[in-house]
VMD Tcl script that builds the backbone (N, CA, C; Angstrom):
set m [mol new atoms 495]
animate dup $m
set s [atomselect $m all]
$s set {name element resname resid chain x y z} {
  {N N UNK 1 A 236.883 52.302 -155.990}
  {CA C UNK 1 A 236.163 51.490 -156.962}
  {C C UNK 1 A 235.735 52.388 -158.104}
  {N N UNK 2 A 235.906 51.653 -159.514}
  {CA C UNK 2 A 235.472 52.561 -160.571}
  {C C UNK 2 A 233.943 52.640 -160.618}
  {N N UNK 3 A 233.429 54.079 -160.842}
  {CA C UNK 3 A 231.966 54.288 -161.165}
  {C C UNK 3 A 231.206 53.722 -161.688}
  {N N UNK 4 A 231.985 52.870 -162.716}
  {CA C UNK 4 A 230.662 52.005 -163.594}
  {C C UNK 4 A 230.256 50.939 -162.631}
  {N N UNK 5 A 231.687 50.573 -161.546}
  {CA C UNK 5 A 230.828 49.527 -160.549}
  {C C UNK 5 A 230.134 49.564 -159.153}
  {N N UNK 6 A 229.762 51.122 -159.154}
  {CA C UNK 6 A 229.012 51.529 -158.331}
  {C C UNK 6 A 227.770 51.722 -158.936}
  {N N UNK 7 A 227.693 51.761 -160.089}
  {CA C UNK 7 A 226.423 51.647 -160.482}
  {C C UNK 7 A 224.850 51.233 -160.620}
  {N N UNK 8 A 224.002 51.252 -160.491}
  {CA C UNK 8 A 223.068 50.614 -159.277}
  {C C UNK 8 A 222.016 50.400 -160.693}
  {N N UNK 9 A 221.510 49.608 -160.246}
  {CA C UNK 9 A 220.169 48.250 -161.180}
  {C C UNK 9 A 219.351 47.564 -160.405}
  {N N UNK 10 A 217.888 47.953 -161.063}
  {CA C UNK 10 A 217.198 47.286 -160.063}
  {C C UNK 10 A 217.425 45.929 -160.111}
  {N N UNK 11 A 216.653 44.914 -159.513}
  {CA C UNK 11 A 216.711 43.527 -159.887}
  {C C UNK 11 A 216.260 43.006 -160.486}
  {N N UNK 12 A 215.105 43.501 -161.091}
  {CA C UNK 12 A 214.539 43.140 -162.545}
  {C C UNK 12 A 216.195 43.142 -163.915}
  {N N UNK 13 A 216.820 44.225 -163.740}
  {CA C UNK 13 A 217.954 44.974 -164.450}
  {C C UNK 13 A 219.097 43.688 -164.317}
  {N N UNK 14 A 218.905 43.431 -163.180}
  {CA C UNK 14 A 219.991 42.412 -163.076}
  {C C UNK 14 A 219.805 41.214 -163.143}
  {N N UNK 15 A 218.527 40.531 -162.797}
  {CA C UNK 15 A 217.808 39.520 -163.106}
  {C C UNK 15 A 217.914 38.942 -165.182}
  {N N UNK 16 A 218.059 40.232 -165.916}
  {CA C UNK 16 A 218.148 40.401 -167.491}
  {C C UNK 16 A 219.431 39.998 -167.564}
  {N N UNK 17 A 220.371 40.927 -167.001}
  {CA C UNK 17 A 221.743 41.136 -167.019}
  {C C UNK 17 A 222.734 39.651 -166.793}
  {N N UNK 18 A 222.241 39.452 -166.063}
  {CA C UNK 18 A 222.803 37.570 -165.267}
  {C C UNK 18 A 222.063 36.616 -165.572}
  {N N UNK 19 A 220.841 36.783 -166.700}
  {CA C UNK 19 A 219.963 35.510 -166.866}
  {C C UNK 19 A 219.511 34.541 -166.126}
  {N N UNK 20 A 219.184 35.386 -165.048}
  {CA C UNK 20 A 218.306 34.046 -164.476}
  {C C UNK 20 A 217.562 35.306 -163.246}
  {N N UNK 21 A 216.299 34.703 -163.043}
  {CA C UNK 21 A 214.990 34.669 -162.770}
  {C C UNK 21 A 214.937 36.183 -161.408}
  {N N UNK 22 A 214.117 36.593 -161.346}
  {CA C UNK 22 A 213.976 38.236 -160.331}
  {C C UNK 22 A 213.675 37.336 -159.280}
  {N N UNK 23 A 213.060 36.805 -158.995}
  {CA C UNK 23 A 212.906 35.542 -157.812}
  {C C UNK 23 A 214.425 35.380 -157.195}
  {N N UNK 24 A 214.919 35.178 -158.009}
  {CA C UNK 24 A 216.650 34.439 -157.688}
  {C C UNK 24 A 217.380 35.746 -157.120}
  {N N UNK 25 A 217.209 36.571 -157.931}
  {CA C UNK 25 A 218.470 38.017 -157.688}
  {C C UNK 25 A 217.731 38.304 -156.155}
  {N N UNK 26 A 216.157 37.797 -155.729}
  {CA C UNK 26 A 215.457 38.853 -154.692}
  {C C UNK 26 A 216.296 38.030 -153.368}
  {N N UNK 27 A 216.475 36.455 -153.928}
  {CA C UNK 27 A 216.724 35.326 -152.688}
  {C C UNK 27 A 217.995 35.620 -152.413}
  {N N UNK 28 A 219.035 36.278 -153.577}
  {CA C UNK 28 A 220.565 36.127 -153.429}
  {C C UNK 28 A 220.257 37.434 -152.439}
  {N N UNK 29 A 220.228 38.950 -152.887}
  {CA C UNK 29 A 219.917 40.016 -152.001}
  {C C UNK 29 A 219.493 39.974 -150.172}
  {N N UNK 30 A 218.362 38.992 -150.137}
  {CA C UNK 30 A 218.177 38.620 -148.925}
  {C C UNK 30 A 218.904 37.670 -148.066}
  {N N UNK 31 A 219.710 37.306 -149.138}
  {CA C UNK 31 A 221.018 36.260 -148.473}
  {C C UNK 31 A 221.850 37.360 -148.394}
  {N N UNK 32 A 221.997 38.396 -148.243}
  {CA C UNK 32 A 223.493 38.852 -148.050}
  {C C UNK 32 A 224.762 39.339 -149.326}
  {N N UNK 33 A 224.377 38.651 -150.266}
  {CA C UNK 33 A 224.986 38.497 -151.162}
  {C C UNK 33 A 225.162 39.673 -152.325}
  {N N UNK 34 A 224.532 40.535 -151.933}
  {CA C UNK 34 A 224.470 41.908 -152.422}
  {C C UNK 34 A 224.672 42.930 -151.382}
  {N N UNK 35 A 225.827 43.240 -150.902}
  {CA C UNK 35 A 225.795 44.008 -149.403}
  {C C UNK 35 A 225.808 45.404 -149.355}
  {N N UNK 36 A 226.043 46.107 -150.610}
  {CA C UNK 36 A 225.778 47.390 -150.806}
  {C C UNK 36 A 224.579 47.445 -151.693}
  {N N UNK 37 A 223.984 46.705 -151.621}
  {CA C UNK 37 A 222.314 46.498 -152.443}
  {C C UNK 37 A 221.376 48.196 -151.380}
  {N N UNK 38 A 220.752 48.461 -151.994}
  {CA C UNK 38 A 220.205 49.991 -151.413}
  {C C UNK 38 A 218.495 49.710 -151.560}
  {N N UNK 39 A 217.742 50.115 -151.221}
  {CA C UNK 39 A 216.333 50.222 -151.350}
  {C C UNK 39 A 215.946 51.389 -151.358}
  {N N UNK 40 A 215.031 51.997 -152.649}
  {CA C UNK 40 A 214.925 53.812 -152.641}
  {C C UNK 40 A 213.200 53.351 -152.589}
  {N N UNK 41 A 212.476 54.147 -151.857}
  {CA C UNK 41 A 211.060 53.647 -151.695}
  {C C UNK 41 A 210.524 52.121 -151.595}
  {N N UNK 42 A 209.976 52.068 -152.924}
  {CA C UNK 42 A 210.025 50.654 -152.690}
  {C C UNK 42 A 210.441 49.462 -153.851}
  {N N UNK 43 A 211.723 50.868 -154.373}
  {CA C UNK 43 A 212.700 49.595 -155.297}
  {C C UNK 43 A 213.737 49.331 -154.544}
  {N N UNK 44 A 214.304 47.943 -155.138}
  {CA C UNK 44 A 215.814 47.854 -154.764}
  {C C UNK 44 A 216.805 48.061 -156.045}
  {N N UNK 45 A 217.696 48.677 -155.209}
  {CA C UNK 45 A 219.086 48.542 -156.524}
  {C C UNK 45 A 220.343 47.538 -156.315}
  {N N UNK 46 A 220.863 47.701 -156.937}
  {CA C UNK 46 A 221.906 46.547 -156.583}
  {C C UNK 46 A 223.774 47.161 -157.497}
  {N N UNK 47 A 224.725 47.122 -156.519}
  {CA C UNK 47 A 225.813 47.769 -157.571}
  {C C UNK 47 A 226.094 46.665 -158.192}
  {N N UNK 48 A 226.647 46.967 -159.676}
  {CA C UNK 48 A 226.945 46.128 -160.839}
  {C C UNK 48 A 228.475 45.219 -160.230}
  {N N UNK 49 A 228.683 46.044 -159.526}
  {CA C UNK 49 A 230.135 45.532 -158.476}
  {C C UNK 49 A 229.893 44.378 -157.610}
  {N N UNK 50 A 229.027 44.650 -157.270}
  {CA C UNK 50 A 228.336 43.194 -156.368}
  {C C UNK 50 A 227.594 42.339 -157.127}
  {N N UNK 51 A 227.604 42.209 -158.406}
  {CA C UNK 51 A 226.850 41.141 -159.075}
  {C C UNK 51 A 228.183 40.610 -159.468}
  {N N UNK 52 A 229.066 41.522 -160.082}
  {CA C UNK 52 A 230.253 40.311 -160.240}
  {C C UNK 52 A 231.169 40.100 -159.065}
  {N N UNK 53 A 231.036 40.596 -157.872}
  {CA C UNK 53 A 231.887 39.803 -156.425}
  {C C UNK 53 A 230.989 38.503 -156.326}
  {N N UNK 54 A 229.882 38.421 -156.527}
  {CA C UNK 54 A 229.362 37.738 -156.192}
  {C C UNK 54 A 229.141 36.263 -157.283}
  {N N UNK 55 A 229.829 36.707 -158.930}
  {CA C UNK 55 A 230.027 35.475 -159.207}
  {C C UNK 55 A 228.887 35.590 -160.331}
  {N N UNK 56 A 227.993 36.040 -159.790}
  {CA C UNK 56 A 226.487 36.106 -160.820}
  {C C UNK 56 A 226.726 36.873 -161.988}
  {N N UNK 57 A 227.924 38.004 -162.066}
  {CA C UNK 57 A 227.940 38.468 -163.873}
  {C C UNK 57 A 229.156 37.702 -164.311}
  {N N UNK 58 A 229.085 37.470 -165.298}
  {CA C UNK 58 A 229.948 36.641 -166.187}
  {C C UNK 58 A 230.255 38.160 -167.385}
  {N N UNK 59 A 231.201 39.008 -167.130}
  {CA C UNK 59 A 231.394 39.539 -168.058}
  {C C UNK 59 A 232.467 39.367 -169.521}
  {N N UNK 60 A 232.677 38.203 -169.669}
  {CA C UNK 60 A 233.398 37.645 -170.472}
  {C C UNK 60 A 232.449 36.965 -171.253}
  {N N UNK 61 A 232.185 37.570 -172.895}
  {CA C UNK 61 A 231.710 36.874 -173.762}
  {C C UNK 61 A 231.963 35.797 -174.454}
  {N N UNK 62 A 230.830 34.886 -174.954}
  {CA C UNK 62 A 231.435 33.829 -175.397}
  {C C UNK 62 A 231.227 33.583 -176.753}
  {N N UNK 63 A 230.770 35.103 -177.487}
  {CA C UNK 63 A 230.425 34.898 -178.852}
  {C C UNK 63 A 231.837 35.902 -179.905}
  {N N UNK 64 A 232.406 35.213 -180.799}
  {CA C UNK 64 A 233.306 35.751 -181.359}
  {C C UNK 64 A 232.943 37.515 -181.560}
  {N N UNK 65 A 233.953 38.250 -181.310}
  {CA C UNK 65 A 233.277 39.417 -182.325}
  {C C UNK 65 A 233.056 39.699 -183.172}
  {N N UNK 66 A 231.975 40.258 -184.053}
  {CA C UNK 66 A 231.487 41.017 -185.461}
  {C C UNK 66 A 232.991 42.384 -185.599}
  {N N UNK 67 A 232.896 41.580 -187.360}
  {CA C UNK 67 A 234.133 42.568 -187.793}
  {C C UNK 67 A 233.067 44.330 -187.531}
  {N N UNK 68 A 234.291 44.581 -187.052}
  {CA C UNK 68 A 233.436 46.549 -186.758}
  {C C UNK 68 A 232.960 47.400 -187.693}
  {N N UNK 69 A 232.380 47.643 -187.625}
  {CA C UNK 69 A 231.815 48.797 -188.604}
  {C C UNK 69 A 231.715 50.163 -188.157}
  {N N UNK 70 A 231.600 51.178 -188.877}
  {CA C UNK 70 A 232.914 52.470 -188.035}
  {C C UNK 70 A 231.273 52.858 -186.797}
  {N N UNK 71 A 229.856 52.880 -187.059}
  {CA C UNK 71 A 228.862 53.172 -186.106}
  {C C UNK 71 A 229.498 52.032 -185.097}
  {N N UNK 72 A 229.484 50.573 -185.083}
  {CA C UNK 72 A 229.816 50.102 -183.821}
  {C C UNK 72 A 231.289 49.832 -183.152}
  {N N UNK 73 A 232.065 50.500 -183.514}
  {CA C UNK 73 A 233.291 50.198 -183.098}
  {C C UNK 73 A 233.720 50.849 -182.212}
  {N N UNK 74 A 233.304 51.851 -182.078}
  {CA C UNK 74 A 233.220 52.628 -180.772}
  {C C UNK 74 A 232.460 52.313 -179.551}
  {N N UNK 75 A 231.104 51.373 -179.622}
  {CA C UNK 75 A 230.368 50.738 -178.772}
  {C C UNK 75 A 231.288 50.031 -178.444}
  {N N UNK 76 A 231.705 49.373 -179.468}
  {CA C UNK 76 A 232.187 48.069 -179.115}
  {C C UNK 76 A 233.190 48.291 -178.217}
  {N N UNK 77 A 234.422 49.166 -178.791}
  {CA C UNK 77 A 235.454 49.336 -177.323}
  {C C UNK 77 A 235.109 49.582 -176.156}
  {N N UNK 78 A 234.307 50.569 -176.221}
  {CA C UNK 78 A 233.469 50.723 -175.199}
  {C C UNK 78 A 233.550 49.621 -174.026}
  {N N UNK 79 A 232.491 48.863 -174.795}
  {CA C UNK 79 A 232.287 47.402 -174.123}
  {C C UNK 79 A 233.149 46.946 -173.727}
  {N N UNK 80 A 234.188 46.433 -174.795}
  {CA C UNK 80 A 235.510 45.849 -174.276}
  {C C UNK 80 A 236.333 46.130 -172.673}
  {N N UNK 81 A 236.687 47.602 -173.329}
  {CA C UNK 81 A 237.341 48.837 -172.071}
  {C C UNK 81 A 236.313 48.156 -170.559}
  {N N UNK 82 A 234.756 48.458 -170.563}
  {CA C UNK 82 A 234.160 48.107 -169.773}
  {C C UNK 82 A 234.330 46.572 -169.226}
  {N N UNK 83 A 234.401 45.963 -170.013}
  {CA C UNK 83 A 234.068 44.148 -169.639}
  {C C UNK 83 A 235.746 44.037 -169.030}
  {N N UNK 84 A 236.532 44.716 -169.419}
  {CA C UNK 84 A 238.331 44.771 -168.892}
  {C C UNK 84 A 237.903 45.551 -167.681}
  {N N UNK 85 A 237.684 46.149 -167.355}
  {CA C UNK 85 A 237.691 47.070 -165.818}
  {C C UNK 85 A 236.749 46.227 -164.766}
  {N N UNK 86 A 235.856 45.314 -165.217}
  {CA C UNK 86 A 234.909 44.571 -164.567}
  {C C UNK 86 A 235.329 43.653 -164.057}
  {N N UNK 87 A 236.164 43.091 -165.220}
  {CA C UNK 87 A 237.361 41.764 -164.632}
  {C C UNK 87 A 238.241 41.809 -163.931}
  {N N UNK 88 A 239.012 43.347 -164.680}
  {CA C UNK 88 A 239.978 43.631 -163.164}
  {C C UNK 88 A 239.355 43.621 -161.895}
  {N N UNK 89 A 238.339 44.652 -161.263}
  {CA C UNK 89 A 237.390 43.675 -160.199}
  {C C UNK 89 A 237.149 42.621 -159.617}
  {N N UNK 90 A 237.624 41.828 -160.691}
  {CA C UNK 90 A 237.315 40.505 -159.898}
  {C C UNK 90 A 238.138 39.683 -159.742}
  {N N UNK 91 A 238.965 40.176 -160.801}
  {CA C UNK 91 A 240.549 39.934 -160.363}
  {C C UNK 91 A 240.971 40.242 -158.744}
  {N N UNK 92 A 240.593 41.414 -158.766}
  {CA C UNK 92 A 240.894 42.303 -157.422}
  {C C UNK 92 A 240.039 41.603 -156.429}
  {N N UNK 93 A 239.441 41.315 -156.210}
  {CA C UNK 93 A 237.913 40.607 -155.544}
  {C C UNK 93 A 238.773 39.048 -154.795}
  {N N UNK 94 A 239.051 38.246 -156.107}
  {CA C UNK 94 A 239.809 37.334 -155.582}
  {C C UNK 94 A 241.193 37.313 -155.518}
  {N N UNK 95 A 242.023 38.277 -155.438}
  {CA C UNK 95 A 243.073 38.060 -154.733}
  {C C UNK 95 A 242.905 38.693 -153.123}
  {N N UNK 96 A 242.119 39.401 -152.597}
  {CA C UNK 96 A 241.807 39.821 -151.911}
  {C C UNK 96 A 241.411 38.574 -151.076}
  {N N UNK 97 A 240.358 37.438 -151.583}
  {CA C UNK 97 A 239.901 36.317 -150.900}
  {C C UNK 97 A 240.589 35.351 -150.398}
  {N N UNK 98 A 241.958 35.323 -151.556}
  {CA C UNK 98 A 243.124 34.390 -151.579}
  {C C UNK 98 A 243.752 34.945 -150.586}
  {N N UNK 99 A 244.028 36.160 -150.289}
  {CA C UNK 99 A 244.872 36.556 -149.167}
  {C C UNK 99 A 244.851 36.394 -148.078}
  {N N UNK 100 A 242.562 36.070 -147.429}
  {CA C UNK 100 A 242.310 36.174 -146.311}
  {C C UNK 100 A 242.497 34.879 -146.208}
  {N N UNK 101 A 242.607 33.921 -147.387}
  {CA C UNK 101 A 242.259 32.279 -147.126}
  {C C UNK 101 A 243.682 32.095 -146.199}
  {N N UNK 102 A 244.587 32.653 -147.101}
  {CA C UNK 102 A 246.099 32.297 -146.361}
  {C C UNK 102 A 246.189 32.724 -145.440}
  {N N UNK 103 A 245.925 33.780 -144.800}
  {CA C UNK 103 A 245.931 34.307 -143.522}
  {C C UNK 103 A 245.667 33.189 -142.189}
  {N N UNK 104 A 244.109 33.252 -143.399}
  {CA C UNK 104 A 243.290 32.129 -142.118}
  {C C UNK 104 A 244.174 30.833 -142.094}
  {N N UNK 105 A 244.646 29.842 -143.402}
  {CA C UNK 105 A 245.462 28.933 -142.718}
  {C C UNK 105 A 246.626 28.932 -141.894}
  {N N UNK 106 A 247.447 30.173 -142.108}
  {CA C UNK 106 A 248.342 30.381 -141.334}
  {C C UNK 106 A 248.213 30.799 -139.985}
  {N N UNK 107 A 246.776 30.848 -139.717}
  {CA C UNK 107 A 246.706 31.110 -138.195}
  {C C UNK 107 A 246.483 29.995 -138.145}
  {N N UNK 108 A 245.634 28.757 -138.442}
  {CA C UNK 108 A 245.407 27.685 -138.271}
  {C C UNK 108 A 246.984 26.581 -138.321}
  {N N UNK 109 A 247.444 26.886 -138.628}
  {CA C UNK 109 A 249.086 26.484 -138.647}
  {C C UNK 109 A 249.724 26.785 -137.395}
  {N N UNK 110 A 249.975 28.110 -137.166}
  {CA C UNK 110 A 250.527 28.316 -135.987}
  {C C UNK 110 A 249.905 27.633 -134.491}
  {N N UNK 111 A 248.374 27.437 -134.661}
  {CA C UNK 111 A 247.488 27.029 -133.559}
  {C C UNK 111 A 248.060 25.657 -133.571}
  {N N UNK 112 A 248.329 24.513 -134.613}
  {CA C UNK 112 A 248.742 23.236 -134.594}
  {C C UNK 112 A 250.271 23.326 -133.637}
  {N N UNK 113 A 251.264 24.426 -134.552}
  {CA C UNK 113 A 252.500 24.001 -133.851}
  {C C UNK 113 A 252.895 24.318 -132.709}
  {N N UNK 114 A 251.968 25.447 -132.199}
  {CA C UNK 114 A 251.698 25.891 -130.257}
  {C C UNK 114 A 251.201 24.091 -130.061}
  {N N UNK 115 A 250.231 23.538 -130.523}
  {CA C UNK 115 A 249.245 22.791 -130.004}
  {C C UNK 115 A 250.677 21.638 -129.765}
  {N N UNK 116 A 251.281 21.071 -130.644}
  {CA C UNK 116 A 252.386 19.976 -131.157}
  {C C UNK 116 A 253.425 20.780 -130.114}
  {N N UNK 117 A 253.829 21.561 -129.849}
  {CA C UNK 117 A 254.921 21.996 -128.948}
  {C C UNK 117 A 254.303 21.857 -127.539}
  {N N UNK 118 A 252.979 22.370 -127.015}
  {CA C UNK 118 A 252.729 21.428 -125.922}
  {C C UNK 118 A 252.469 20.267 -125.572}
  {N N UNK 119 A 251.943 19.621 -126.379}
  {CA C UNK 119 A 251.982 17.961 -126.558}
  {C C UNK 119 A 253.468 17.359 -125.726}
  {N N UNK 120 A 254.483 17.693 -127.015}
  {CA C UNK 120 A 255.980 17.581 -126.372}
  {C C UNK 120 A 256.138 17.798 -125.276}
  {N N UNK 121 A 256.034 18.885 -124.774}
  {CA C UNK 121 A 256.291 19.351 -123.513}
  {C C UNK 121 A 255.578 18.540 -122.427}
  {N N UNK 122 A 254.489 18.026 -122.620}
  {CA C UNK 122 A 253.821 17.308 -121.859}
  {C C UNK 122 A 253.934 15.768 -121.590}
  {N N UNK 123 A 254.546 15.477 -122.962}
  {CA C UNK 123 A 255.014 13.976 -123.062}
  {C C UNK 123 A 256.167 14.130 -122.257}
  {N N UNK 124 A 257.206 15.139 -122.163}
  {CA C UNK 124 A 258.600 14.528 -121.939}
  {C C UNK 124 A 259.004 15.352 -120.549}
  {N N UNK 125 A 257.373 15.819 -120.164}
  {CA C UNK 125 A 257.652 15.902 -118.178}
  {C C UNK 125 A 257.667 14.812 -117.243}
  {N N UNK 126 A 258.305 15.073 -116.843}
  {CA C UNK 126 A 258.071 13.613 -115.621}
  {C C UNK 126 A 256.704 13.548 -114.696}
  {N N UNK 127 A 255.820 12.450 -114.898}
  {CA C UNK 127 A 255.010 12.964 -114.064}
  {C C UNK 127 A 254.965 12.374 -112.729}
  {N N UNK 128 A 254.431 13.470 -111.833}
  {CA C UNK 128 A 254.806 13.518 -110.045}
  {C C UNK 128 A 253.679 12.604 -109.749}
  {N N UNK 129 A 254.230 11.506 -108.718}
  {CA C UNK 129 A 253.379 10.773 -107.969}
  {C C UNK 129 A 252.902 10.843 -107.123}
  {N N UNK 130 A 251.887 10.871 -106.838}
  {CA C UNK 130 A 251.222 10.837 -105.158}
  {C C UNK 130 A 252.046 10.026 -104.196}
  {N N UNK 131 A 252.071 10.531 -103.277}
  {CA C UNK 131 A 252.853 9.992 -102.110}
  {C C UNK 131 A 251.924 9.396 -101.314}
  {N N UNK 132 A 251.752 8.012 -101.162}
  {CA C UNK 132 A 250.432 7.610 -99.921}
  {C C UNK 132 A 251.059 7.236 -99.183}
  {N N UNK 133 A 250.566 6.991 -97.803}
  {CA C UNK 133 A 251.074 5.850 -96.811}
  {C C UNK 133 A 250.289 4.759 -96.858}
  {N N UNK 134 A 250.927 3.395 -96.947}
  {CA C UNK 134 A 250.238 2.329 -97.322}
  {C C UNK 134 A 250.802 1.676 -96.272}
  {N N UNK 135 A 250.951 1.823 -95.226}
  {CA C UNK 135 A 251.240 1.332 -93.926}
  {C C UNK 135 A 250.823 -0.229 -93.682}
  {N N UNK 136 A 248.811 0.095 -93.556}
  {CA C UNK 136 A 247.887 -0.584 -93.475}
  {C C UNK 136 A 246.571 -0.151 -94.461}
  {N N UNK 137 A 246.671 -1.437 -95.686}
  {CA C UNK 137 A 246.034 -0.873 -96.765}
  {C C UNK 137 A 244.507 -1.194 -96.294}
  {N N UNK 138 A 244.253 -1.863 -95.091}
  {CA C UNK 138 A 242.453 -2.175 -94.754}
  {C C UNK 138 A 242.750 -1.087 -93.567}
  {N N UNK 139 A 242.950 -0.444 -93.141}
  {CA C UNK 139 A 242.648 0.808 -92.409}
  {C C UNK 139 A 241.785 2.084 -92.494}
  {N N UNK 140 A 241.098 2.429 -91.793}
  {CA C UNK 140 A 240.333 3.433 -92.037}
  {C C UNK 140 A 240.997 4.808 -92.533}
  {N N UNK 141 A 240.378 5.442 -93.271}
  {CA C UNK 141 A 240.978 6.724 -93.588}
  {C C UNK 141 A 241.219 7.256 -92.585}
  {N N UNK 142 A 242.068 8.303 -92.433}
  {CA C UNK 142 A 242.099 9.368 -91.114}
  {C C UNK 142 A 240.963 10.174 -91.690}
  {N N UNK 143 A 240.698 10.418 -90.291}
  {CA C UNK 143 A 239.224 11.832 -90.571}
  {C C UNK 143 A 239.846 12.845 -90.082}
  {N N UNK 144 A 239.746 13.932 -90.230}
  {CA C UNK 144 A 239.893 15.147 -89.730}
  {C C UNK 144 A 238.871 15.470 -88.720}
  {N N UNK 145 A 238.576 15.773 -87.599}
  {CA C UNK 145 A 236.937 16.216 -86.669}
  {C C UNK 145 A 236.599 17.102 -86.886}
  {N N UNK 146 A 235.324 17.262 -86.650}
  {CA C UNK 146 A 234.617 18.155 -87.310}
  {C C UNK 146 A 233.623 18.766 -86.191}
  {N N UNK 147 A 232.942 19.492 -86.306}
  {CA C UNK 147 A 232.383 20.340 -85.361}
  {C C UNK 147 A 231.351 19.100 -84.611}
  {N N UNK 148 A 230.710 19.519 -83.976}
  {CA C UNK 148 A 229.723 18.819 -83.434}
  {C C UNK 148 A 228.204 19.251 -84.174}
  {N N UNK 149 A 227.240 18.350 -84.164}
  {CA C UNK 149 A 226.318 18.890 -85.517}
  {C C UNK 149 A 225.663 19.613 -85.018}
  {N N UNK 150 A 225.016 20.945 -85.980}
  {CA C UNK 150 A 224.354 21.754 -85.077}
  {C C UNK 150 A 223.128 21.706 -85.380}
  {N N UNK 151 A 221.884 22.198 -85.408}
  {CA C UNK 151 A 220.541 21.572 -85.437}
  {C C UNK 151 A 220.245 22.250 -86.925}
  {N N UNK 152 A 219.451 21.572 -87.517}
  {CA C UNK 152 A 219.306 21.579 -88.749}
  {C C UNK 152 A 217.387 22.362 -89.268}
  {N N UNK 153 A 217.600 23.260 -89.965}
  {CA C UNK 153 A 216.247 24.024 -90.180}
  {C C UNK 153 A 215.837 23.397 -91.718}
  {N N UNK 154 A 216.292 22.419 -91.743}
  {CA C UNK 154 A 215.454 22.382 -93.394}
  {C C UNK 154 A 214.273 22.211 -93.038}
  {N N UNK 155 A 213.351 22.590 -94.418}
  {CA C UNK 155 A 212.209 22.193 -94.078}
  {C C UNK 155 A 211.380 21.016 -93.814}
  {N N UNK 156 A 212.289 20.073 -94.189}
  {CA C UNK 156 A 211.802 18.435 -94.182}
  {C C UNK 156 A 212.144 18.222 -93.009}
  {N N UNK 157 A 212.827 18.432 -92.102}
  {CA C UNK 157 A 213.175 18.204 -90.805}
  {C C UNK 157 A 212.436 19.102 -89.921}
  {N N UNK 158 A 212.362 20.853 -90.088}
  {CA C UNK 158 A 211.284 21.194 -89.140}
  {C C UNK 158 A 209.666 20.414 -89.502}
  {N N UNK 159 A 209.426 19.965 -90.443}
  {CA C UNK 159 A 208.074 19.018 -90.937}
  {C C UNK 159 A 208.457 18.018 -89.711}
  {N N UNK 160 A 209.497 17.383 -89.556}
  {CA C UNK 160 A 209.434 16.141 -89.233}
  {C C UNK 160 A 208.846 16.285 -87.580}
  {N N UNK 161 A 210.102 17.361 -87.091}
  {CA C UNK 161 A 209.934 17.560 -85.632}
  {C C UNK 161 A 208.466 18.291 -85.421}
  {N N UNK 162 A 208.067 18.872 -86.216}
  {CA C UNK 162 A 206.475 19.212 -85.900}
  {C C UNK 162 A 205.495 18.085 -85.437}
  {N N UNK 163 A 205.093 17.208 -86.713}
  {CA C UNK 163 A 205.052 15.852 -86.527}
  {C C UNK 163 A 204.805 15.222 -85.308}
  {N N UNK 164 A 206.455 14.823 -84.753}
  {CA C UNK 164 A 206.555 14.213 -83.754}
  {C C UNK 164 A 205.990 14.821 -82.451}
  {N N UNK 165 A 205.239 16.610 -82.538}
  {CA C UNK 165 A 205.107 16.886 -80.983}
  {C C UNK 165 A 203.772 16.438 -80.673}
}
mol reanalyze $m
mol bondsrecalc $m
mol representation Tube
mol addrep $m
């Protein structure tokens, strides 16, 4: 990342910078939204890199430029050069986002056509029937035997037999 967008501002700095309110830059920060945001005592800074990942610098002006004059024309490229390297950033920023988006649908794709290929597979098995004997359909189940019962310690039952002596 280029240096100018490691560059760190408090939130007052950036609060100026993005026009709108130190309240706001403190709520975005505590959201996450500044993730290399730093705290030195008891300021915070914030990189100029993460104000525009995050959407909040608009470095694209919207006021024509003043013909140059030879003191500002050198600012001015300046600026320019700068406000071009900022954008590339965010250029870079969102193709980076676009990449993970596709990723993510294409895993979400593949999960459908696993999902649609077992479907198939499941529709076009034969399915196995239980085999009953229906000999005599009012007949008792067969039981299997079972031990003989052996005496029982719950406590509601030693209660009971107490009871009864």
């Amino acid at each position: 990342m280029d240096d100018h967008l490691d560059q760190l501002i408090t939130i007052a700095e950036a609060a100026k910078l993005t026009g709108v309110a130190k309240s706001t830059i403190t709520r975005a920060r505590a959201r996450g939204e500044f993730p290399r945001a730093q705290q030195k005592q008891d300021t915070w800074y914030i990189p100029i890199g993460d104000l525009i990942n995050s959407g909040r610098l608009d470095t694209i002006t919207q006021n024509p430029p003043e013909e140059p004059t030879s003191a500002t024309s050198t600012q001015d490229h300046q600026n320019l050069v700068h406000a071009l390297e900022l954008e590339k950033q965010r250029a870079h920023y969102a193709e980076q986002q676009l990449h993970q988006a596709q990723q993510l649908i294409q895993a979400k794709q593949d999960t459908i056509d696993a999902l649609k290929t077992t479907i198939n597979a499941l529709e076009n098995t034969p399915h196995k029937q239980l085999t009953t004997t229906q000999e005599n359909p009012h007949s008792e189940p067969e039981t299997k035997p079972t031990n003989p019962p052996t005496e029982s310690h719950s406590p509601l039952q030693r209660l009971s037999r107490w009871l009864k002596k």
